[in-house]
C-alpha positions as CSV (number, residue, x, y, z in Angstrom):
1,X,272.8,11.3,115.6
2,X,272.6,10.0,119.3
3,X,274.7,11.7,121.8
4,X,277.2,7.9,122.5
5,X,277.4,8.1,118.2
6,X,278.6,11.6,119.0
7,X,281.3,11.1,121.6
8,X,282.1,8.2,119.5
9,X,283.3,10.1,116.5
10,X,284.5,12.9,118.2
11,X,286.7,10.1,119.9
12,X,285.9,10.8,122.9
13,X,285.0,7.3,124.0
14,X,285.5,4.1,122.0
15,X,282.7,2.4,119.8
16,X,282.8,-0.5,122.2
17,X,282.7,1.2,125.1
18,X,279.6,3.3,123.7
19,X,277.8,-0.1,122.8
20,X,278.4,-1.4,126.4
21,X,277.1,1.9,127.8
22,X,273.9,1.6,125.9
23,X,273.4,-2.1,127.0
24,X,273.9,-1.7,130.9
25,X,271.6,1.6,130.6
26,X,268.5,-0.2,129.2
27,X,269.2,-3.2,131.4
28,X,269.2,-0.8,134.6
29,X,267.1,1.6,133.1
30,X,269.3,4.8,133.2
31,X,271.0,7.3,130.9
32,X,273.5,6.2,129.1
33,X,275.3,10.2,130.0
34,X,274.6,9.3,133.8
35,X,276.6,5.8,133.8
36,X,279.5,7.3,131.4
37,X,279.9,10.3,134.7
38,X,279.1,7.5,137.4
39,X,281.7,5.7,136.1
40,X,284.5,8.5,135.6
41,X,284.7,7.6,131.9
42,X,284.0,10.9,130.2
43,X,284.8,14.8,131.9
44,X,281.7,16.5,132.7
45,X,282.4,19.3,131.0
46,X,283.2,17.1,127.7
47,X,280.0,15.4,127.5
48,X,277.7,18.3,128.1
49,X,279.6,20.3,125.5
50,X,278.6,17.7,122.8
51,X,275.3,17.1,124.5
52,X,274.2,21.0,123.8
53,X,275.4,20.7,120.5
54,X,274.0,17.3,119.9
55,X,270.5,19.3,121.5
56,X,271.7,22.7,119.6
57,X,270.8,24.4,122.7
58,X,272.8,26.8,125.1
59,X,275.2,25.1,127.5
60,X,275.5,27.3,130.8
61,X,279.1,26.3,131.8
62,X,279.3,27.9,135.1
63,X,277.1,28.6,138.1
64,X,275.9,32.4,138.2
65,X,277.1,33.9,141.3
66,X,274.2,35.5,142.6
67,X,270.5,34.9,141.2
68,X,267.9,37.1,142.2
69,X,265.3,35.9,144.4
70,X,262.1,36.7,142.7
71,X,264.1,34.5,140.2
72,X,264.7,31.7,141.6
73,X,260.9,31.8,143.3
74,X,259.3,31.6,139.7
75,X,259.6,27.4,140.1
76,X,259.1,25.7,143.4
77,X,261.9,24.1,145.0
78,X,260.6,20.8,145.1
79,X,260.1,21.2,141.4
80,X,263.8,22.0,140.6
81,X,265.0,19.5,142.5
82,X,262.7,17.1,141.0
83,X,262.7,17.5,137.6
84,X,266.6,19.2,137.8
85,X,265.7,22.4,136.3
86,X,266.1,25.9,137.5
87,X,265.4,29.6,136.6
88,X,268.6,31.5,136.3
89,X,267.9,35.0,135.1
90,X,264.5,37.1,134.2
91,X,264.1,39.7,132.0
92,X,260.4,41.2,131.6
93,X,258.3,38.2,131.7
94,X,260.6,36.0,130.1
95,X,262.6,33.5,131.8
96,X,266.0,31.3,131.4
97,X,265.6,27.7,132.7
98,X,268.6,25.9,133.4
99,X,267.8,21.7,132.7
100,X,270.0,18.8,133.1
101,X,267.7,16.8,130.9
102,X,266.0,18.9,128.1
103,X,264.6,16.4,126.9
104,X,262.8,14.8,129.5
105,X,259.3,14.8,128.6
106,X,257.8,14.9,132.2
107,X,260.3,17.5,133.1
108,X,258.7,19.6,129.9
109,X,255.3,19.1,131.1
110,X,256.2,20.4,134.4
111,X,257.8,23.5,133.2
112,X,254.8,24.0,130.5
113,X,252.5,23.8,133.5
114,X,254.0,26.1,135.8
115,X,254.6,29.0,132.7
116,X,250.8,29.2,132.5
117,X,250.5,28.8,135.9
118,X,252.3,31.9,136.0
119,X,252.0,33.4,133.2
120,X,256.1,33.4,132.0
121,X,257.9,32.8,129.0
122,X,260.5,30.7,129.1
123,X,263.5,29.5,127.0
124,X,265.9,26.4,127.9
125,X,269.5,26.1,128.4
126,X,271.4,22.9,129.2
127,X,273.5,22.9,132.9
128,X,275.8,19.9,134.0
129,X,275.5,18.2,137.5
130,X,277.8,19.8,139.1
131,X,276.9,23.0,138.4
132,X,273.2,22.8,139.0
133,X,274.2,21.5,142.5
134,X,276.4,24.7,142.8
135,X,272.8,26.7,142.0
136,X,271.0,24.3,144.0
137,X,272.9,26.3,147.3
138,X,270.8,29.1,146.6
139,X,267.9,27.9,147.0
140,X,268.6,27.7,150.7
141,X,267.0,31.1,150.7
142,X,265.8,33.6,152.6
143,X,262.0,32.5,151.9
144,X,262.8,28.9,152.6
145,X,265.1,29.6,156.2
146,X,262.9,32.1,157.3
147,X,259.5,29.8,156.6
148,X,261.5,27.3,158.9
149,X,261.8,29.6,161.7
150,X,258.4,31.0,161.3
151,X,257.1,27.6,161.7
152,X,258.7,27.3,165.1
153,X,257.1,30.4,166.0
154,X,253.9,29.0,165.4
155,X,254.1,26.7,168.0
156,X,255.6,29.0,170.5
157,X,253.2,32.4,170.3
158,X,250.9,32.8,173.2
159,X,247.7,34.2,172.5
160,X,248.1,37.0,175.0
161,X,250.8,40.3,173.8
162,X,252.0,42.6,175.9
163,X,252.7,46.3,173.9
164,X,251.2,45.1,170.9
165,X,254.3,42.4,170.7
166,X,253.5,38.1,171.1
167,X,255.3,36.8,174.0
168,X,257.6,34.1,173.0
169,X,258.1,30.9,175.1
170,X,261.7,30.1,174.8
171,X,261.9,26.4,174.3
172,X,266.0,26.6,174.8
173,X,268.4,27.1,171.8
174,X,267.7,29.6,169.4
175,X,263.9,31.7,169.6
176,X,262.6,31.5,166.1
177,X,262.6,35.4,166.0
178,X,266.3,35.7,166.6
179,X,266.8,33.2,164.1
180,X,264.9,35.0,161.4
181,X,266.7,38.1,161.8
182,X,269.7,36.4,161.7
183,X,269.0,34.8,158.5
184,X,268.2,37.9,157.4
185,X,271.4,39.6,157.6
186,X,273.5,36.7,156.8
187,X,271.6,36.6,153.3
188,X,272.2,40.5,152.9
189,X,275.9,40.3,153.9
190,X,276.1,37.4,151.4
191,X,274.4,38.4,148.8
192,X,276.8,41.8,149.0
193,X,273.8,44.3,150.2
194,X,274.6,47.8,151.0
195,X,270.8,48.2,153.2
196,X,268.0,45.9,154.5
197,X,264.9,47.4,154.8
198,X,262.3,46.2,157.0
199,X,259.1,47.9,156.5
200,X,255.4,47.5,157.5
201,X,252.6,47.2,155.3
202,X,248.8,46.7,155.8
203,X,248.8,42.9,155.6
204,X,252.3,41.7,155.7
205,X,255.8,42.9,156.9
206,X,258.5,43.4,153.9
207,X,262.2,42.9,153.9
208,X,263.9,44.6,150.5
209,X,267.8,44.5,150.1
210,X,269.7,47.2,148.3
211,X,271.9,45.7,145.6
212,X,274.0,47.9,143.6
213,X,272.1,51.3,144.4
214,X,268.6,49.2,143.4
215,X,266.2,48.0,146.2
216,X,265.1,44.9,145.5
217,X,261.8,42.6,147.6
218,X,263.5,39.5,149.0
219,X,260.8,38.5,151.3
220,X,257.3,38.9,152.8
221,X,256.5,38.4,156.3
222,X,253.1,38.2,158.3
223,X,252.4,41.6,159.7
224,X,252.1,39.5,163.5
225,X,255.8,39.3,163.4
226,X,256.9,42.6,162.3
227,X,257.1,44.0,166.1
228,X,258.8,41.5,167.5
229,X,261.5,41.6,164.4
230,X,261.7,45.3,165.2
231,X,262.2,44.7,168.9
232,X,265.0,41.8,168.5
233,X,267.0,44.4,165.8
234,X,266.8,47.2,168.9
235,X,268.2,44.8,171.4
236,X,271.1,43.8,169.6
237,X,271.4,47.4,168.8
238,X,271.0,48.8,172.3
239,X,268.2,50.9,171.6
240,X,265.0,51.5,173.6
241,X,262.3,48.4,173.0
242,X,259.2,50.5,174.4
243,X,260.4,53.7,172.4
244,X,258.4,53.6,169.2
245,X,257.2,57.0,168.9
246,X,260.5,58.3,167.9
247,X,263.4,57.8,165.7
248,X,266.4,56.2,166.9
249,X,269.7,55.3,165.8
250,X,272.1,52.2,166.8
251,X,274.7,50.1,165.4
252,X,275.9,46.4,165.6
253,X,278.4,43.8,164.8
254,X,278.2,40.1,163.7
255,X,281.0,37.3,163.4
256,X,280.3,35.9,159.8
257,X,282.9,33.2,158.8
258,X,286.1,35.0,160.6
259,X,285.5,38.5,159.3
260,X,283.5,41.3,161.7
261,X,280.6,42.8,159.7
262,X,278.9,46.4,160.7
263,X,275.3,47.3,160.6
264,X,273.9,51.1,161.2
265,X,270.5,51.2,162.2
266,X,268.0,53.4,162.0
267,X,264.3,52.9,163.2
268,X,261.7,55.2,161.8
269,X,257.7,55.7,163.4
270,X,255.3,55.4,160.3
271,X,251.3,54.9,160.6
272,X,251.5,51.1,160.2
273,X,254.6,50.7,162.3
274,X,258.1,51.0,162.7
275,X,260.6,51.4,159.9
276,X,263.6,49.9,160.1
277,X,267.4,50.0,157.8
278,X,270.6,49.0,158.2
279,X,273.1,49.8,156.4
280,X,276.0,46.7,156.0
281,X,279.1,47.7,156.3
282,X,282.1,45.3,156.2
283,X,285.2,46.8,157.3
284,X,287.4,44.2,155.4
285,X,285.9,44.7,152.0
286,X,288.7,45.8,149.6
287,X,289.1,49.1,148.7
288,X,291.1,49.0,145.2
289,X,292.2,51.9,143.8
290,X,291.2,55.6,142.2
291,X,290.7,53.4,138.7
292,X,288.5,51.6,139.8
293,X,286.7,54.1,141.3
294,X,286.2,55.2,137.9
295,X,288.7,58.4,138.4
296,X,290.5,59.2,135.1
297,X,291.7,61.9,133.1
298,X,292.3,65.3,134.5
299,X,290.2,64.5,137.7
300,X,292.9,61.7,138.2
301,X,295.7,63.7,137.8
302,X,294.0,66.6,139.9
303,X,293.6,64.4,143.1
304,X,297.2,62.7,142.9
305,X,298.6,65.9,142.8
306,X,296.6,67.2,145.7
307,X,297.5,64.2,147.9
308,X,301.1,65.0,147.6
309,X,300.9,68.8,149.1
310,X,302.2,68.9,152.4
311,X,298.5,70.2,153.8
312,X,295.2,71.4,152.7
313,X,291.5,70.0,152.5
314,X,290.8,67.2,150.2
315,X,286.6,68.1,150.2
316,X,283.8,65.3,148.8
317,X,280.2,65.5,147.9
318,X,277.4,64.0,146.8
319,X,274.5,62.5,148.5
320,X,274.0,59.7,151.0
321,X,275.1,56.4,149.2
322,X,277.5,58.3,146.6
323,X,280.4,56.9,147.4
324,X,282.3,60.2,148.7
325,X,283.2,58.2,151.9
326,X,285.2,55.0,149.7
327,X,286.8,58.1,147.6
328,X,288.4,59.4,150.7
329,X,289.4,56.1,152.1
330,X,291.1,54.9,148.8
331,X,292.4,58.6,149.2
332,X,293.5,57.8,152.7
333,X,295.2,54.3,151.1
334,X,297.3,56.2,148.8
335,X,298.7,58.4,151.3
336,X,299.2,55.7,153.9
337,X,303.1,55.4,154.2
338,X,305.0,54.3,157.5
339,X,306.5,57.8,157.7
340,X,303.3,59.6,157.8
341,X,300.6,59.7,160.9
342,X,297.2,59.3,159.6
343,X,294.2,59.6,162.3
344,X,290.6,59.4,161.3
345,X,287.1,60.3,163.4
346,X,284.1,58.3,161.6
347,X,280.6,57.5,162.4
348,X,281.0,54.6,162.1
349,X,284.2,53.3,161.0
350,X,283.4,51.6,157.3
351,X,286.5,50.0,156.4
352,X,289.8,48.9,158.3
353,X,293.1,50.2,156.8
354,X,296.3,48.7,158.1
355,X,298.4,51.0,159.9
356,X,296.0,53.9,160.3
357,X,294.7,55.2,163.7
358,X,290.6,54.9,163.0
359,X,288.1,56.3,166.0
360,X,284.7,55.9,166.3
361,X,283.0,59.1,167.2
362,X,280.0,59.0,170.0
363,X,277.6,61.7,170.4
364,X,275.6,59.8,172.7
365,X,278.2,60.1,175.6
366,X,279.8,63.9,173.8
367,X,282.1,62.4,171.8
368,X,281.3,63.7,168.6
369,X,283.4,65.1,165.1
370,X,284.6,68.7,166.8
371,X,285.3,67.4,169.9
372,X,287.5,64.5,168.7
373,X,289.1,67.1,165.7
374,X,290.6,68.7,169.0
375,X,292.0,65.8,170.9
376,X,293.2,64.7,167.3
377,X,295.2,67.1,167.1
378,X,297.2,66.6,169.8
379,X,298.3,63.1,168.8
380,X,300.9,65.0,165.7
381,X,298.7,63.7,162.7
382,X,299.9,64.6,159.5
383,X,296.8,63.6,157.8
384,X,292.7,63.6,159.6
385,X,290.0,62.1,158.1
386,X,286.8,63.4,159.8
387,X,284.0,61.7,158.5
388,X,281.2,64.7,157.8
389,X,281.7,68.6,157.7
390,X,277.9,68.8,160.0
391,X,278.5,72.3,161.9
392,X,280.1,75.5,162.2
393,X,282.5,74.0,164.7
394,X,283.4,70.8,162.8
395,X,284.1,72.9,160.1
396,X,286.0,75.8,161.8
397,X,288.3,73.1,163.7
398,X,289.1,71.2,160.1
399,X,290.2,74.8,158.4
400,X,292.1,75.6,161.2
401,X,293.8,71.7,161.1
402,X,294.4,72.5,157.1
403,X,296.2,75.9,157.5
404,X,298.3,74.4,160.4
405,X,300.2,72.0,158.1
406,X,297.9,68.7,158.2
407,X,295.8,67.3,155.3
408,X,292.6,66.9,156.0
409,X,289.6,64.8,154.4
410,X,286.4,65.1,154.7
411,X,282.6,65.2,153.6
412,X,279.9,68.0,152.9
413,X,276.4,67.6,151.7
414,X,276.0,69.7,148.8
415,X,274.2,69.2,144.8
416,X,278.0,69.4,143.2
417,X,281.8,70.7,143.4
418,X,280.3,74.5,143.1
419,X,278.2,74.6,146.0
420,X,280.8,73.5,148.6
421,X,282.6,77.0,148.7
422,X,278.9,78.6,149.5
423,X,278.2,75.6,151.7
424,X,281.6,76.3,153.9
425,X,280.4,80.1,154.2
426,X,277.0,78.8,155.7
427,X,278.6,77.0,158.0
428,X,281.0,80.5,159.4
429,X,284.4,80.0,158.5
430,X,285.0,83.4,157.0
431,X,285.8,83.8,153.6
432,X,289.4,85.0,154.0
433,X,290.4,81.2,154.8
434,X,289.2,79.3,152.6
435,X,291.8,79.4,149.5
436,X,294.6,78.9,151.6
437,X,292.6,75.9,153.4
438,X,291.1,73.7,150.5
439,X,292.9,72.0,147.8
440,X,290.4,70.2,146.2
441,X,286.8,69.8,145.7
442,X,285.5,66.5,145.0
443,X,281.4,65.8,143.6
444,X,280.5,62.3,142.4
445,X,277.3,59.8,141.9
446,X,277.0,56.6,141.4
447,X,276.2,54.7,138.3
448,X,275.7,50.6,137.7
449,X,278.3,49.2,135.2
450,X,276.7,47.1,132.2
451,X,277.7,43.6,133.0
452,X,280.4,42.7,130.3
453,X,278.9,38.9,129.8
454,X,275.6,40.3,128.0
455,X,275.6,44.0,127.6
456,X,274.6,44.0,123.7
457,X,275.9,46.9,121.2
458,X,273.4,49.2,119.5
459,X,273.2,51.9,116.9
460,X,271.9,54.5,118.9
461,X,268.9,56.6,117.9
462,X,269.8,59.9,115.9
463,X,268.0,62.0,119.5
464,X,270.6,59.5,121.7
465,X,273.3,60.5,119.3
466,X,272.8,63.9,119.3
467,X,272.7,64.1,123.1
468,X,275.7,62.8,123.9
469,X,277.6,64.7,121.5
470,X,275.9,67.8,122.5
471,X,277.3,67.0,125.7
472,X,280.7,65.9,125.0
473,X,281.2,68.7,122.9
474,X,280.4,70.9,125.3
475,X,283.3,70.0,127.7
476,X,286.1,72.2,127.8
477,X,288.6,70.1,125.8
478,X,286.1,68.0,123.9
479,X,287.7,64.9,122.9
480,X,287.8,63.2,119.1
481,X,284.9,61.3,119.4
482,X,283.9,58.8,116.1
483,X,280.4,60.4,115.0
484,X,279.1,56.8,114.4
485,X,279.8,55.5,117.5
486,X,277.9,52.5,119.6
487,X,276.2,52.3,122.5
488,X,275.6,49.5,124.8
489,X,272.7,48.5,126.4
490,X,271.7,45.7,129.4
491,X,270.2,42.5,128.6
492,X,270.5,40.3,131.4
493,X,272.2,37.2,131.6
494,X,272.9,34.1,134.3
495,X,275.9,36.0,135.8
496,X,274.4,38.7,136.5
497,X,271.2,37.2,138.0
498,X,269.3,38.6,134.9
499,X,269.8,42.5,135.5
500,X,271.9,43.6,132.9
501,X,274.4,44.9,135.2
502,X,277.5,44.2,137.7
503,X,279.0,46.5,140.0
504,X,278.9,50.3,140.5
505,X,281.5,53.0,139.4
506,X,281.6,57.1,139.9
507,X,281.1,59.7,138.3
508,X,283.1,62.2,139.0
509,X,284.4,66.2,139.2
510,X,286.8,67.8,140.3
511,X,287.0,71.7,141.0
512,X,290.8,72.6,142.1
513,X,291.7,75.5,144.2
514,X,293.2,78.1,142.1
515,X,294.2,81.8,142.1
516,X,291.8,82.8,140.1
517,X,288.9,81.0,141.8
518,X,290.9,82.1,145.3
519,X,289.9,86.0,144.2
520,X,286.3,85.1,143.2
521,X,286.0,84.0,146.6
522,X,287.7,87.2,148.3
523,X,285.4,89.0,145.5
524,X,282.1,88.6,143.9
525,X,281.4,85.2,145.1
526,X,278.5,83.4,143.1
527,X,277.7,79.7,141.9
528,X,277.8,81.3,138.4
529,X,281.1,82.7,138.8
530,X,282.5,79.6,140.3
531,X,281.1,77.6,137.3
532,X,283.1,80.1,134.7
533,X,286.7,79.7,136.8
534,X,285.6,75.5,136.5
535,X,285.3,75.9,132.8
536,X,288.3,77.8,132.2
537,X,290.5,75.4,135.0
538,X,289.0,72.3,132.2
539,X,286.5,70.9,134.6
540,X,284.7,68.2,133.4
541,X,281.0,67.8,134.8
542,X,279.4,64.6,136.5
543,X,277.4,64.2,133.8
544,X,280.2,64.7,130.6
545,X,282.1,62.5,133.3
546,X,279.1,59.7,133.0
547,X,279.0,60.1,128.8
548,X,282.9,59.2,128.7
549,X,282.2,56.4,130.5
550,X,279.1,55.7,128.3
551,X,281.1,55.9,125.3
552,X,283.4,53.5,126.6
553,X,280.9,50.6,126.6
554,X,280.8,51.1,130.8
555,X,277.6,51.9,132.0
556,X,274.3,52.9,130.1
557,X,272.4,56.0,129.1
558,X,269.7,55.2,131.7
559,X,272.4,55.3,134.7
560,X,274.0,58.4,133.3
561,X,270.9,60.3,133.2
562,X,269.1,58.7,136.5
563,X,272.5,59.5,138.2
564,X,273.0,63.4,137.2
565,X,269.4,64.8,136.5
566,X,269.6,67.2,139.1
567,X,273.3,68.4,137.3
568,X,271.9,68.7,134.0
């Protein structure tokens, strides 16, 4: 059956109309489906419906939002645009190719061609107009802006350097370089990175983004460029140009289509050159709440109940890139009333939140966390945020705030929730204080949620099975869990650019200051003892934290494991 004898009996155009179709297509030599969409005489979405069923092939209904761009690299841009097909997500070596017209036999000698080209599998999917246009977008990549820019350096290098770095003759309007690293970070922002990386190697300079905790190569570079990248990111940053023999630290700010986006840098000496990340930060993101954070349970109803004492320290942990900072600030959002004075001392301020007094601490001119903790608290706060515990003073100054009436959040580097007591004691504030100061203790890790359009169910292997019960029955109040119970694993699809998964969440615990935990500190104070008082208070673990949420079809045993190995 042809696709007009289709649309005919499923009535969606008349036989007439289908017989006049057919006539002006071979008289014009077109598609029939192209005249009957030209003409506004069939939705879109209609014909393309019956088209994949007509084809019995998948029909891609909406534009992925973000494909990877190794992905979209695996055909040639000229290609997609010629023959209207385009790579959508990659798993392995295999590929999903998008085509408006499956069945174009020069379109299928292309793609045939360019899998043993490069050695890919593929498998076809059908995509309307409009939405290939939509994909089309990203295609102005990176590769293809940067290229352009590069191309205009060409013509402007001199021969001669000075410091190692090409001397640019500025032509007027924008130098190619500042143009690169503008495209740069106007990909990463929009592609929702949390870090660029800008690295040297022997033959070529790379760029990597950081999506979703992952790193990810988004573009190569000639090495010749790679100094004078590095020296545009300082100036914007205010750093020292002829300093590359030791690290330095700066920060940023862009305009990107009304909204103000951060960058922290770092530059880093390494044998082949500088190093440099920077971290995105976009102070408007939105926070949403301890739910989403991935908070439930007793750690939920732990921290609620902490942010309603009157004062005490509201302590997180974890690593850099855990999340501990975005717990505190949706913390900081919950308590944020019109009656209550909330002042905060970052480095650097990550987030805006209406109606709180945010400062942005500078150690460069003195102005760092101790000093500010004091001229903080003379502006009557009810509530500080200081943005890292580092030193004994810091952390003498927030005690004292605590004990004086005012909750106070804040960060410490340590493995888990047991090793912040032990950390506090390292850092001098004597022992005596500390259960009347702290509430709450807050570790947590991030973990990539399993993107809900592809994860697949599985009948996990008797070893998987027996793991995770080992572990859930091993919490303190185990719950009823279904012995046969699923797993779910990624697969990768179009809307998640062929990864498997979408997002990040925590995984959390929570240790809560208690009597009993207040007299192992003013007693025999070990991690060991700690960790009985957290069993016996119901503490669930980061990793018995990550297996509910495994259980639940959220994230997968890979993440769970990957994020708590050193908790096991």
């Amino acid at each position: 059956m042809s696709l007009l004898n289709r649309l005919v009996k499923k009535g969606l155009i008349s036989k007439v109309l289908a017989e006049e179709i057919e006539k002006e297509a071979k008289k014009v030599g077109s598609r029939a489906e192209e005249l009957l969409l030209e003409k506004h005489l069939i939705p879109e979405l209609d014909l393309f419906e019956q088209k994949s069923k007509e084809l019995n092939i998948n029909f891609i209904k909406e534009a992925p939002e973000r494909i990877e761009p190794a992905v979209l690299e695996s055909i040639p841009q000229d290609s997609v645009e010629h023959y209207r097909m385009v790579p959508i997500s990659k798993k392995d070596n295999n590929l999903e190719i998008a085509m408006i017209y499956p069945g174009d036999l020069k379109a299928q000698e292309a793609l045939n061609f360019l899998a043993r080209q490069k050695g890919f599998n593929y498998r076809v999917s059908l995509i309307s107009p409009s939405t290939f246009k939509i994909i089309l977008k990203q295609y102005q990549t990176l590769g293809k802006e940067v290229k352009s820019a590069l191309k205009e350096l060409e013509l402007q290098l001199r021969p001669e350097q000075k410091d190692g770095m090409p001397i640019l003759k500025e032509k007027g309007g924008e130098a190619p370089i500042s143009k690169t690293v503008a495209v740069i970070l106007r990909h990463a922002v929009e592609g929702s990175a949390s870090d660029i990386h800008i690295e040297p190697l022997k033959t070529k300079t790379r760029v990597r983004f950081r999506l979703d905790g992952v790193l990810h190569s988004s573009l190569l570079l000639p090495q010749e460029v790679h100094n004078s990248i590095v020296a545009r990111i300082k100036i914007i940053s205010k750093l020292k140009i002829d300093e590359t023999r030791i690290p330095q630290d700066g920060r940023f700010s862009i305009s990107m289509e009304g909204q103000i986006i951060d960058f922290r840098v770092s530059t880093f000496p390494t044998t082949l050159g500088e190093k440099v990340v920077m971290r995105v930060l976009n102070p408007n993101q939105k926070l949403g709440d301890f739910e989403e954070l991935g908070l439930m349970g007793r750690n939920l109803e732990i921290i609620k109940r902490a942010i309603k004492k009157p004062y005490g320290m509201i302590l997180a942990t974890g690593p850099t890139g855990s999340g501990k900072t975005t717990t505190l600030y949706v913390t900081l959002d919950a308590i944020n009333k019109e009656k209550v004075n909330i002042v905060t001392l970052e480095d650097p301020v990550e987030y805006f939140i209406e109606g709180v007094s945010q400062s942005q601490i500078k150690p460069e001119i003195g102005y760092n966390f101790a000093d500010g903790l004091r001229h903080v608290l003379r502006q009557d706060p009810d509530v500080i945020m200081v943005g890292e515990i580092r030193d004994a003073e810091a952390a003498e100054l927030a005690t004292h705030a605590s004990l004086t009436g005012h909750i106070v959040l804040s960060t410490v580097h340590t493995n888990n929730s047991l090793g912040v007591i032990p950390r506090l004691i390292d850092l001098d504030v004597r022992s005596f204080l500390i259960p009347s100061s702290i509430n709450i203790m807050i570790a947590q890790r991030l973990v990539r949620k399993l993107c809900n359009h592809c994860k697949k169910e599985i009948t996990p292997p008797d070893k998987v099975r027996k793991l995770v019960l080992d572990e859930l029955r091993n919490m303190p109040n185990p719950p009823e869990i279904d012995t046969r119970f699923s797993l779910y694993e990624p697969q990768g699809c179009s809307k998640c650019g062929g990864t498997g998964y979408s997002g990040r969440i925590g995984v959390f615990e929570v240790l809560e200051m208690t009597p009993e935990l207040s007299d192992i500190i003013m007693g025999k104070l070990t991690e060991n003892n700690i960790l009985k008082e957290a069993k016996r208070q119901g503490m669930v673990n980061m990793r018995q934290d990550g297996m509910l949420k495994l259980i639940k079809g959220i994230t997968s045993l890979e993440e769970v494991l990957r994020a708590t190995s050193s908790n096991a």
